[in-house]
C-alpha positions in Angstrom: 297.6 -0.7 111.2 296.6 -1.6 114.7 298.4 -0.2 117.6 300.6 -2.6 120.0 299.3 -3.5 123.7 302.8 -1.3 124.1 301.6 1.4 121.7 298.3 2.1 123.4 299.8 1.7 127.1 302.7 4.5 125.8 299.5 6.8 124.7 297.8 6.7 127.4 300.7 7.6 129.8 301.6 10.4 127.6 298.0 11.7 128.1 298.1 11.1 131.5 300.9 12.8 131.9 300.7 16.0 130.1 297.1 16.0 132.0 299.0 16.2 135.4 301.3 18.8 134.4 298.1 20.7 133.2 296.7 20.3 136.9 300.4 21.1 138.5 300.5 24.1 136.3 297.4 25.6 137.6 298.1 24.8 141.3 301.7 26.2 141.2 300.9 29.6 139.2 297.8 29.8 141.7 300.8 29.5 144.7 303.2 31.3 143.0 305.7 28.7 143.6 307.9 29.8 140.7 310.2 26.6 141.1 307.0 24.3 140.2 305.9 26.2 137.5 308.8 26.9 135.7 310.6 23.7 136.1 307.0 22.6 133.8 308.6 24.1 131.1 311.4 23.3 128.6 314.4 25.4 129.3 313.3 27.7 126.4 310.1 28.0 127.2 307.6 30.8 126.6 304.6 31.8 128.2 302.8 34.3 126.5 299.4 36.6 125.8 298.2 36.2 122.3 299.1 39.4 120.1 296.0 41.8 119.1 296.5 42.7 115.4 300.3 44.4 115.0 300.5 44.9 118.7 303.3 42.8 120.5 301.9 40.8 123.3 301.3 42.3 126.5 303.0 39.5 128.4 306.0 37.8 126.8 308.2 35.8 129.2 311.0 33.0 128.1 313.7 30.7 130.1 313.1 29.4 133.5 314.5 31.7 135.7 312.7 34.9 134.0 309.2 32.3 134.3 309.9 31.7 137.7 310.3 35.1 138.7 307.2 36.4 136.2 305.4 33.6 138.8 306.5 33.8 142.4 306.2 37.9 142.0 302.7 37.9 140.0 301.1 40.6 141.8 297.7 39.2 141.7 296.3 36.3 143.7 293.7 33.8 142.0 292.4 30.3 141.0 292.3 28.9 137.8 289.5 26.2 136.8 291.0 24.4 133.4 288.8 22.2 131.4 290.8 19.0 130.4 293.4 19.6 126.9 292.4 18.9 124.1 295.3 16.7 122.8 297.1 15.7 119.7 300.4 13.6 119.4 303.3 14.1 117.4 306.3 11.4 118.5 307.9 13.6 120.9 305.9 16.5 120.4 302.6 17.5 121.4 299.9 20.1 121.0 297.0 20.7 123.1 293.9 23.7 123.5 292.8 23.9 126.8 289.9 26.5 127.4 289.5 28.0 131.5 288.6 30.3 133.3 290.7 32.3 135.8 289.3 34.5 138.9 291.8 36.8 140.1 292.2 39.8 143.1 294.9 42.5 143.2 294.9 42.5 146.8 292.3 41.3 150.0 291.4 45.1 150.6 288.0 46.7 150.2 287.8 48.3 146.3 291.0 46.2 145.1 290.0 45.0 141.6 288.9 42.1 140.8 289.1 40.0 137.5 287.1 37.2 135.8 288.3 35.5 132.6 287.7 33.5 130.3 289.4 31.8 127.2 292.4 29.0 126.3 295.6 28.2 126.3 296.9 26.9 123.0 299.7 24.7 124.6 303.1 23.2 122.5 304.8 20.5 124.6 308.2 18.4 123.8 309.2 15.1 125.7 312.7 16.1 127.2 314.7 13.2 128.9 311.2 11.3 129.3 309.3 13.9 130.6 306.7 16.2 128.9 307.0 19.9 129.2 305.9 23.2 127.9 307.5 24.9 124.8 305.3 27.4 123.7 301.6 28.4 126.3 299.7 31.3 124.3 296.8 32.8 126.2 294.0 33.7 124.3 291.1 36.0 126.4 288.1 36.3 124.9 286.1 37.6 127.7 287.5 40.1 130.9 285.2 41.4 133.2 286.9 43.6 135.8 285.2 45.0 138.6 285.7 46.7 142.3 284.6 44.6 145.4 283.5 47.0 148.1 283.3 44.6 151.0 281.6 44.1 154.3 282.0 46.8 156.6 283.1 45.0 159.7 281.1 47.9 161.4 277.1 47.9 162.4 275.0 49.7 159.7 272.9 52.1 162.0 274.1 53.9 164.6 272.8 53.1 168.4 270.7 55.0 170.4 
């Protein structure tokens, strides 16, 4: 059966526009503008790490007030680079994997940790009043590299004379 002028023009909006939540997502988390962030999601919605065998997750976090919170008081700065999802269409559902790679800092101070990761965000998304949003984002690590950043010293290196 081929697809309607309508159809296709329908798809490719959707796409679109699950593709700029994706980008809105990233910036807002990355600002901790909890308002944003949250308000991406359905009023259900859960954000969590993916569970290692038995072991609950280590960051479970549902409804848009306890997602905005989890966001504005991250206690970690950072930037996340998101490759574009990876998207399949149900009606009013929607289902995406979308790998990245997130560089983080527990503070601007000499020695506070820093964190570089890797892996993907296997994403559920449901249209609500016309608008796409997040059910269900499980983070899936499959690479964490922590270390400690020294610094410059902002003093000379050898003494004078």
């Amino acid at each position: 059966m081929t697809a309607t002028i309508e159809e296709r023009l329908r798809a490719l909006e959707d796409r679109l526009e699950i593709i700029e939540l994706e980008a809105t997502y990233a910036r807002s988390f990355d600002e901790h503008d909890g308002t944003t962030w949250s308000g991406l999601f359905t009023d259900d919605g859960i954000y969590q790490s993916r569970p290692v065998d038995d072991a609950p997750p280590v960051t479970f976090v549902q409804g848009r007030a306890a997602l905005a919170e989890y966001c504005r008081t991250a206690p970690f700065d950072g930037i996340h680079f998101l490759h574009l999802p990876q998207l399949s269409f149900d009606g009013d559902t929607a289902t995406a994997r979308i790998h990245l790679e997130f560089h983080g800092s527990w503070g601007a101070d000499a020695g506070a940790p820093r964190l570089a990761m890797q892996g993907y965000y296997d994403v559920a998304y449901r249209r609500v009043d016309g608008r796409w949003r997040i059910r269900h984002r499980v983070t899936t690590a499959f690479s964490r590299e922590q270390r400690t950043v020294i610094g410059y010293p902002p003093r000379p290196g050898l003494p004078t004379p």
